[in-house]
MIDO-254998 format. One line per 4 residues: number of its first residue (from 1); their letters; for each residue y, z, x of C-alpha. Coordinates in steps of 0.25 Angstrom, whole numbers. Layout:
N
NUM) a) Y:Z:X | ...
# end
This chain:
674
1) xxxx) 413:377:735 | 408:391:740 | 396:395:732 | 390:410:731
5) xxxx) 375:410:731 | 373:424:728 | 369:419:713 | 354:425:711
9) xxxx) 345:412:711 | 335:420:701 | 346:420:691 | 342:412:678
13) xxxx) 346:399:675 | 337:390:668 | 333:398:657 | 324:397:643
17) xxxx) 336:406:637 | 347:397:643 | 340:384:639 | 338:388:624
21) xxxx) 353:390:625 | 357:380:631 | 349:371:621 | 354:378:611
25) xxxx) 369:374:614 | 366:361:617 | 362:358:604 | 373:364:598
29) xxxx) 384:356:609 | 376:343:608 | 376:343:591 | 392:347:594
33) xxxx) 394:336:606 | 387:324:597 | 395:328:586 | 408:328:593
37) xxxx) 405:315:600 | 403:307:590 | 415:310:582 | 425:310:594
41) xxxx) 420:305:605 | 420:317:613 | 408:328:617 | 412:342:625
45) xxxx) 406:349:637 | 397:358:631 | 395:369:645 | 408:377:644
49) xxxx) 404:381:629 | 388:381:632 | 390:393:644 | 399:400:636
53) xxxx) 387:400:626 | 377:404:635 | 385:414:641 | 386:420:628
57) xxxx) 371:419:623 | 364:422:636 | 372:436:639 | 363:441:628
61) xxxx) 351:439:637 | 348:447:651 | 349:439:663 | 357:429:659
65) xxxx) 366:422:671 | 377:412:672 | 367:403:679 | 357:402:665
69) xxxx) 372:401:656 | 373:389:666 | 361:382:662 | 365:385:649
73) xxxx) 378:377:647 | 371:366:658 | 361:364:649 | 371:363:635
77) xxxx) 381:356:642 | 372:343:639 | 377:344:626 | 391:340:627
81) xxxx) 386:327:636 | 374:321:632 | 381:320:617 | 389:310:624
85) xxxx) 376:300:620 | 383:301:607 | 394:293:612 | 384:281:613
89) xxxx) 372:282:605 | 378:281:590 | 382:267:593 | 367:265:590
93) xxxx) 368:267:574 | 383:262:575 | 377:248:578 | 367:251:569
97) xxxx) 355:249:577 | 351:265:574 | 351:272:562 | 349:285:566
101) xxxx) 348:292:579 | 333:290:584 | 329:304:589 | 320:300:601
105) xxxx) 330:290:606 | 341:297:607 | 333:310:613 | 328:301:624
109) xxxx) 342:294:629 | 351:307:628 | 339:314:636 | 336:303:645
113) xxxx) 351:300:648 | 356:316:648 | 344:318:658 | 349:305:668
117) xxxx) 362:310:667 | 357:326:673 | 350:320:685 | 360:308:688
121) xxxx) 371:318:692 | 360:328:700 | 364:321:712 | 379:320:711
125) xxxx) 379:337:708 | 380:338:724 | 393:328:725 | 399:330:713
129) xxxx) 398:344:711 | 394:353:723 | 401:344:732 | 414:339:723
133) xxxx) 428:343:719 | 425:338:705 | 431:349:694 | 419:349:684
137) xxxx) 429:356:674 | 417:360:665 | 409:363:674 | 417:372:681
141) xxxx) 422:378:668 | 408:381:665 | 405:388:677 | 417:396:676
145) xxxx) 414:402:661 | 399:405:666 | 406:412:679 | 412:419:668
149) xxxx) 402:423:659 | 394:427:672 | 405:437:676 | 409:441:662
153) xxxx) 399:437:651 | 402:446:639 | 417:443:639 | 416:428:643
157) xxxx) 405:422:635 | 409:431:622 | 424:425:625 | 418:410:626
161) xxxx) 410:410:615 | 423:415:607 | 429:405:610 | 419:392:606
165) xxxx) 416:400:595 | 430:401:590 | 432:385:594 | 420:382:586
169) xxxx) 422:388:572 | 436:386:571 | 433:370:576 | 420:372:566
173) xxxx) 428:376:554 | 439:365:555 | 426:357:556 | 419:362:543
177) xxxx) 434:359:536 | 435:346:541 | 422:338:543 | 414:348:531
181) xxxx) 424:351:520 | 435:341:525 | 446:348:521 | 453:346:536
185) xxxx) 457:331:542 | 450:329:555 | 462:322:559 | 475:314:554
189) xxxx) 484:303:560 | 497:298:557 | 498:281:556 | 510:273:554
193) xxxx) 514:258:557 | 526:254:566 | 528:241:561 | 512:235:562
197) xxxx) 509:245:573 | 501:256:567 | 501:269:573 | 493:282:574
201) xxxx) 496:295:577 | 483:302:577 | 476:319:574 | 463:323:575
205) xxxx) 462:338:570 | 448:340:578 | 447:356:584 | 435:351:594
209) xxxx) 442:338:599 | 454:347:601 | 445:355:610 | 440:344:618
213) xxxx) 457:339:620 | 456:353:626 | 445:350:637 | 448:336:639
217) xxxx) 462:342:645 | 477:336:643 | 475:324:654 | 464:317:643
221) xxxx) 470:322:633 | 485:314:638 | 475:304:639 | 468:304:627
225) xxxx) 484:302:622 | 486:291:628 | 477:284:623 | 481:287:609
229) xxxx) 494:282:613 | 489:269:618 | 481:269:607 | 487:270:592
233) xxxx) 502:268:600 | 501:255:607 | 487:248:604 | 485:250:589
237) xxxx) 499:248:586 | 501:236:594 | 487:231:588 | 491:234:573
241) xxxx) 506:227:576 | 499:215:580 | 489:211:571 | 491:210:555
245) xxxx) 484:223:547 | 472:217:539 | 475:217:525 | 463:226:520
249) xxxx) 466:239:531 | 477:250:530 | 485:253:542 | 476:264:549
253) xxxx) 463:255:547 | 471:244:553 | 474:251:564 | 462:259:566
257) xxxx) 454:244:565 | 462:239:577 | 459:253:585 | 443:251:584
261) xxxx) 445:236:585 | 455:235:598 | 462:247:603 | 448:255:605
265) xxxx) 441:245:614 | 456:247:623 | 450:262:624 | 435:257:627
269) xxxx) 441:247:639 | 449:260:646 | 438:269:642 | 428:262:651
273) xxxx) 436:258:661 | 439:273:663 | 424:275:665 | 423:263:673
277) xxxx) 433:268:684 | 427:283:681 | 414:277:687 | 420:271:699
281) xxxx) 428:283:702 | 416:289:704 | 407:282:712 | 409:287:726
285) xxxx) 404:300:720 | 393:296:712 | 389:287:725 | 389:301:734
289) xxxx) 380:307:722 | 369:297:723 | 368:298:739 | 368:312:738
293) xxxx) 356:311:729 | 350:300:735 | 350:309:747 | 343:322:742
297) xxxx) 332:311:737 | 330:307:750 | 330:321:755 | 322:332:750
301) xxxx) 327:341:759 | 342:340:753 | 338:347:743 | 346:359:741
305) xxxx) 337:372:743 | 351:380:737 | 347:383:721 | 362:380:717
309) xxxx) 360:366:724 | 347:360:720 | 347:349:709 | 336:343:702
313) xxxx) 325:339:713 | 326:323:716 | 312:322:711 | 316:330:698
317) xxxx) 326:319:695 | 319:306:697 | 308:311:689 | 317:317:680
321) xxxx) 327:303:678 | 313:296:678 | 309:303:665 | 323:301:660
325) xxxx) 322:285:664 | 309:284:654 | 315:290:645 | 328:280:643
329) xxxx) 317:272:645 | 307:276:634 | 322:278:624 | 325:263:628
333) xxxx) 311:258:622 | 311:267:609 | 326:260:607 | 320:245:611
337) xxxx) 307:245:604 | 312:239:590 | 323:229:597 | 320:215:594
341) xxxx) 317:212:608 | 303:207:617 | 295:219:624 | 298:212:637
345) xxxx) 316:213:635 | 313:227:627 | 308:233:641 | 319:225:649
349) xxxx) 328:231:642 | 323:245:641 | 323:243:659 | 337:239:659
353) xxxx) 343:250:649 | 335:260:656 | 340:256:669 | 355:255:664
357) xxxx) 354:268:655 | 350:275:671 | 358:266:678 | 373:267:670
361) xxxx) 371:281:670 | 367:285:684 | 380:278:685 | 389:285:675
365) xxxx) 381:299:677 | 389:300:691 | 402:295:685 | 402:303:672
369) xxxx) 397:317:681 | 409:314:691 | 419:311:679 | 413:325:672
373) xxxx) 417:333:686 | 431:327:686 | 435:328:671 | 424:336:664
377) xxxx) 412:330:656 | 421:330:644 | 432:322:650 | 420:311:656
381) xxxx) 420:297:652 | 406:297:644 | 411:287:634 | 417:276:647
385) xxxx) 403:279:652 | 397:277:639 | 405:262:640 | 402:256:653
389) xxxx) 385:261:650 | 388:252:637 | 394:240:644 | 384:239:654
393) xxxx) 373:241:645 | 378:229:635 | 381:220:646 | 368:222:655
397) xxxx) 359:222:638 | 368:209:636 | 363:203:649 | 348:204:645
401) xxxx) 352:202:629 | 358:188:633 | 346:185:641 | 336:189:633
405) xxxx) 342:183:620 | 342:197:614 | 358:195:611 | 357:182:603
409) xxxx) 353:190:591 | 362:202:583 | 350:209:583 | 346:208:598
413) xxxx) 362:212:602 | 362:225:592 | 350:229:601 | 356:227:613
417) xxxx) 369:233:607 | 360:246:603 | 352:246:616 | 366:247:625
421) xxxx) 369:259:617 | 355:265:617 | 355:263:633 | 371:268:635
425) xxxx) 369:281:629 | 358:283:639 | 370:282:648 | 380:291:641
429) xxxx) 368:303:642 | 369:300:656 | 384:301:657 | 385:313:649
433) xxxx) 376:322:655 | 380:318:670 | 395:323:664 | 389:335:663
437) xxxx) 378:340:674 | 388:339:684 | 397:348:677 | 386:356:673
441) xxxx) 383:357:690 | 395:361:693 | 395:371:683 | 381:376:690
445) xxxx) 386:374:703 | 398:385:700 | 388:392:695 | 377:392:707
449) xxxx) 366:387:696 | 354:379:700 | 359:363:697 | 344:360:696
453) xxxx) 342:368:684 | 355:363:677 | 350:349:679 | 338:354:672
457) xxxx) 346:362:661 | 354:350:657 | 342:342:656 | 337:351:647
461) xxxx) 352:350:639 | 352:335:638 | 335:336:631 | 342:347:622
465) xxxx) 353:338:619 | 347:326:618 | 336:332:606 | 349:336:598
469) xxxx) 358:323:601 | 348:312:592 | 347:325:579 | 363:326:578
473) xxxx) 367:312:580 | 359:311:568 | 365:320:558 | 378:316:562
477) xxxx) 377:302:560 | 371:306:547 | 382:315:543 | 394:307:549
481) xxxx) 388:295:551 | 397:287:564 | 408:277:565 | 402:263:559
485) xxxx) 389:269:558 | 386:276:545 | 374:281:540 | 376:279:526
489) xxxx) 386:270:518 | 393:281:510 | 399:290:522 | 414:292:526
493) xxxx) 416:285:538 | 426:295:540 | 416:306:544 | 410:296:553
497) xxxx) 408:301:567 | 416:291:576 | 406:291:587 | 418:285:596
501) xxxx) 410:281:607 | 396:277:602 | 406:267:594 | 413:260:606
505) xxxx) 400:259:614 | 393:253:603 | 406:243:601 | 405:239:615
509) xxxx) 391:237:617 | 390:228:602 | 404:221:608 | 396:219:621
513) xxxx) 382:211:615 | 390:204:603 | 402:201:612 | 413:205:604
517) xxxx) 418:217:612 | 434:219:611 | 434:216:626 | 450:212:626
521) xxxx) 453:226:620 | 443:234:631 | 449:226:643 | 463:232:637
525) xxxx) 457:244:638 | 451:242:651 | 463:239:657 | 471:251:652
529) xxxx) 461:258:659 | 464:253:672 | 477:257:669 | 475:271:665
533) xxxx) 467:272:676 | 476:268:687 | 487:278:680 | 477:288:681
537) xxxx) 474:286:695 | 489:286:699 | 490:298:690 | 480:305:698
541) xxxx) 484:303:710 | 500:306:709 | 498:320:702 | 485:323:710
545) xxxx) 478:322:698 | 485:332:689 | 488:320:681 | 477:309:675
549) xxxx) 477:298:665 | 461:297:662 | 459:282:658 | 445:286:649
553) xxxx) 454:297:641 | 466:286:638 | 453:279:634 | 449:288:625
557) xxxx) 461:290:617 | 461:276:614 | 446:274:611 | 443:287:603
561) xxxx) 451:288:586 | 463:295:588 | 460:307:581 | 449:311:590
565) xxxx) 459:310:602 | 472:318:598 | 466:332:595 | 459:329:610
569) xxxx) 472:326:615 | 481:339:608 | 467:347:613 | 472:343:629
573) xxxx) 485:344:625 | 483:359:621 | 475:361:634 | 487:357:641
577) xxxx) 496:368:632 | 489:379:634 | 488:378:650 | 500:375:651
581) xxxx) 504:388:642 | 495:396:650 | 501:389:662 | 514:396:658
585) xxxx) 508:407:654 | 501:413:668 | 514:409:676 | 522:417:667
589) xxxx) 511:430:666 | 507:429:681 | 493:427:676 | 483:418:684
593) xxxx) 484:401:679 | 470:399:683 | 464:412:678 | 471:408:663
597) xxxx) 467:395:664 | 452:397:667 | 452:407:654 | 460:396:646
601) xxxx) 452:383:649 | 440:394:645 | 445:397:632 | 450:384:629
605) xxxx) 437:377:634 | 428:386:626 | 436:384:613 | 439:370:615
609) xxxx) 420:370:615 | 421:378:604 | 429:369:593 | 421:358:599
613) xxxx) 410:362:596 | 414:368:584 | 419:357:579 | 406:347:583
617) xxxx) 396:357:578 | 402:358:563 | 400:342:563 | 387:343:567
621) xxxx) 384:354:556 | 392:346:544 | 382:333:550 | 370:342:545
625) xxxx) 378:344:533 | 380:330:529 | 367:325:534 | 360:336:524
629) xxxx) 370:332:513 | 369:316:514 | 352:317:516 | 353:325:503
633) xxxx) 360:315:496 | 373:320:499 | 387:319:503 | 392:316:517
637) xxxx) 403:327:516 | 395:336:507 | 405:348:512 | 419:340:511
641) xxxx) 427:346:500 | 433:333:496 | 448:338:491 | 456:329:485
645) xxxx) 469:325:491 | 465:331:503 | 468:321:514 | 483:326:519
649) xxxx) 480:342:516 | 467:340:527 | 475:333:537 | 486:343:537
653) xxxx) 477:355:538 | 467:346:549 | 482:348:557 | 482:362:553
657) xxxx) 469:365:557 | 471:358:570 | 484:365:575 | 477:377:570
661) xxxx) 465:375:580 | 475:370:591 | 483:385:591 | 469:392:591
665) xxxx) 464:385:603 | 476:387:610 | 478:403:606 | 461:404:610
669) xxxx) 465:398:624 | 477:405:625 | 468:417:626 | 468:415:642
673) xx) 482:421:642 | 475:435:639
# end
């Protein structure tokens, strides 16, 4: 890659400005992110929608530069990965060993882990990002919308913010209608029975996850589809037609029972084998990383004396992974100190999870940043990684729990249980934000920025977000309470936040100590994956890659509730309509395909942020509302207009709305065309 250098080294980049900014949105995209996470599963890449921000904010100030509007969405951009610890720590109050969310815990593994997951990718910047072919798709969108802004700010950060801004209160008023008044269904699925088969034909009527179908693209999203396919058109129906329906269950419970009971774990078996072969696809390149940072240890002299090359100083990281180290360490003894366990195991065990939480995510901080540069940090398999840290950390906990008796008792293997949880989220912090830096260095290195001071922006992003993660986890499991795990006895387990993947870790890890896991069902699923993966592979290789079968999406589809999946799906499918239109379009008009395209994937991307976040950030408002309301005695839909009769007329306008939103993103992408 050929590389200007006439970029003035005295422009700014780390700045007081920049990092109050950048704190600011972090904040904002981390209550979003939590939000969004657990009730679907899913987080979003928070840089695109962070420069366009700072672009806008920091125009208003003299000096401002495209290297400080840089720092600025690296240091926001934690927020749309270190939320991903949600995806593993609520399975603490679902087992019922927590009750609430304790504030200094949780600081220390989201700061510990996001800080490990910063310097474990330092040394692969140089092979998988200067020296690789890998596309970074957010990275290089990034850097092309701050290239933008650079060369036109007035007219490209007033033009971006136009469209979040649009995205986020249309998808906030649908919001407001249907999780505050309730006067619009979320979603609405059609079921019927073909002899004892039950079948579902499923809709989610949700503006944000139809934004994220957009940015996950149509190969995940025929994916995704498949899944569904497999899912409530083979597996649940041939379930349901070969075992009698209890007496005391309707058709949907029934069939929904055999979903969570059987069909599910199929999904968990091909979901982590998909992380699984993820992990040893990428070893050669993780291995390279390792030897190249091995070297610069062992040489001082190879450190780069260019500004746009030098990393964090070796002796700046060991220090820096040292502190991090104590503190997993110090957040492991604040978790053990009430266990009904001697001094003596309490300190074995705080060793060994220190050592695993480090170890495991050393590991998976090079798989995750490689699968971030092929796919995007949005398309990375967080939740495959989230498995493999739990199966390992049981199995290795079970060894010592047997030896040291610690399993005999309920009591000693709900600890054990809670501790595997505790140690894997640690781990996920670690994936999520190595899913991110390398992005966020490619965005830099487009950008001729300073890698070290990235490194030490997103730092600075995952203290941020790791101060407001413990706060809103807190109100919203207050407000909504979580699947199976409810605050209070008189709450509508309808509003619950499914928390999708904190709920299949923590079934894997209890299955694992009390030795119940539905092994048969995940060894279907395991073998699926195979096969997914060897369609994949062949795929791959007889279209040169224009075609893809990713096994971890097929996963998906069949893990996560049906309703979540669809608008996802109709979200790519509309990605695909609209390029293919605008396709069409510039051969027709003799207009340029790529310069329509690049103006397209901007508008859609931005738009696609904005009713995620939107959507995610009127959640978190109506959680303040429901926390205030329930604390004063209260109800827990104290803004619900309870009509009578209702239940039909919501569904059909929820449709309503939905295609509604669907011609409005379209029409707002279809701007390119001007």
């Amino acid at each position: 890659m050929q590389k200007s250098t006439h970029l003035a080294p005295s422009l700014q980049e780390l700045t007081f400005r920049g990092m109050f900014l950048g704190a600011l949105i972090t904040v904002v995209f981390t209550a979003s992110n939590v939000y969004l996470g657990l009730k679907v599963g899913l987080t979003f890449a928070s840089s695109i929608p962070a420069a366009v921000i700072s672009m806008a904010v920091l125009k208003m100030f003299s000096g401002s530069n495209i290297l400080e509007n840089n720092m600025v969405q690296t240091q926001a951009s934690s927020a749309g990965t270190l939320s991903s610890v949600i995806f593993v720590i609520p399975g603490l109050l679902m087992m019922g060993y927590w009750q609430d969310f304790p504030f200094w815990q949780t600081l220390l593994i989201c700061t510990a882990g996001g800080i490990l997951g910063v310097i474990f990718t330092i040394p692969l910047r140089h092979v998988m990002v200067v020296k690789s072919d890998l596309p970074y798709p957010e990275g290089v969108a990034a850097a092309e919308i701050l290239k933008a802004g650079n060369h036109e700010q007035d007219q490209s950060a007033e033009s971006g913010i136009k469209e979040i801004a649009a995205g986020g209160i249309i998808a906030a008023t649908i919001g407001f209608l249907t999780n505050g008044l309730r006067v619009i269904a979320d979603g609405a699925s059609l079921w019927f029975k073909g002899g004892s088969a039950v079948f579902q034909v499923p809709m989610g009527f949700s503006l944000a996850l139809l934004g994220a179908g957009y940015l996950v693209g149509i190969v995940g999203g025929l994916a995704i589809l498949l899944g569904i396919f497999l899912t409530w058109g083979i597996a649940v129906p041939y379930f349901t037609a070969t075992s009698a329906m209890p007496a005391d269950m309707d058709m949907i419970g029934y069939a929904m029972s055999v979903w969570k009971s059987k069909v599910r774990f199929i999904g968990v078996g091909t979901i982590g084998i998909a992380a699984i072969w993820t992990l040893l696809v990428l070893m050669k390149p993780m291995i390279q990383g390792m030897a190249q940072s091995f070297r610069t240890l062992k040489d001082p002299t190879a450190l780069a004396t260019d500004r746009t090359q030098q990393d964090l100083s070796p002796k700046t990281m060991i220090l820096v992974t040292l502190a991090a180290i104590a503190l997993i360490a110090l957040a492991l003894s604040h978790f053990v100190e009430n266990a009904p366990i001697s001094s003596e195991l309490a300190v074995l065990l705080i060793v060994v999870c220190t050592a695993l939480a480090v170890f495991i995510g050393f590991f998976v901080a090079a798989a995750c940043g490689y699968m971030a540069g092929l796919v995007g940090s949005s398309s990375s398999p967080i939740s495959g990684i989230g498995i493999i840290s739990v199966v390992l950390i049981s199995l290795t906990l079970m060894f010592i729990g047997k030896m040291s008796g610690l399993l005999e008792s309920a009591e000693g293997q709900q600890f054990l249980t809670a501790l595997t949880i505790f140690s894997g989220s640690i781990v996920v912090s670690t994936a999520a934000i190595s899913n991110d830096n390398l992005q966020d260095l490619k965005t830099g290195l487009l950008v001729e920025a300073t890698p070290w001071r990235q490194q030490v922006a997103l730092i600075i992003g995952c203290i941020v977000g790791a101060f407001v993660i413990a706060p809103v986890l807190e109100i919203l499991y207050h407000a909504y309470g979580f699947s199976g795990a409810m605050p209070r006895p008189d709450m509508d387990p309808s509003q619950a936040l499914s928390a999708p993947q904190a709920t299949l870790m923590t079934t894997i890890a209890k299955g694992i100590f009390s030795d119940n896991l539905e092994w048969t069902y995940i060894f279907m699923g395991i073998v699926l994956g195979l096969a997914l993966i060897c369609v994949d592979t062949l795929l791959k290789r007889t279209s040169k890659n224009r075609f893809a079968l990713p096994a971890l999406a097929v996963g998906m589809g069949i893990y996560l509730p049906p309703s979540i999946n669809m608008p996802i799906i109709i979200g790519s499918v509309l990605a695909w309509l609209i390029n293919r239109h605008l396709e069409r379009y510039a051969l027709n008009n003799g207009k340029n395909l790529a310069d329509v395209k690049k103006k397209a994937e901007r508008y859609g991307t931005l738009f696609a942020a904005g009713l995620i976040v939107g959507e995610s950030l009127i959640g978190v408002i109506l959680a303040f509302i429901i926390a205030a309301s329930v604390t004063s005695g209260g109800s827990d839909a104290p803004l619900a207009l309870n009509l009578e009769n209702w239940g039909g007329i919501a569904e059909v306008l929820g449709l309503i709305v939905f295609v509604a939103g669907i011609g409005i993103f379209a029409l707002r992408v279809l701007k390119a065309k001007q």
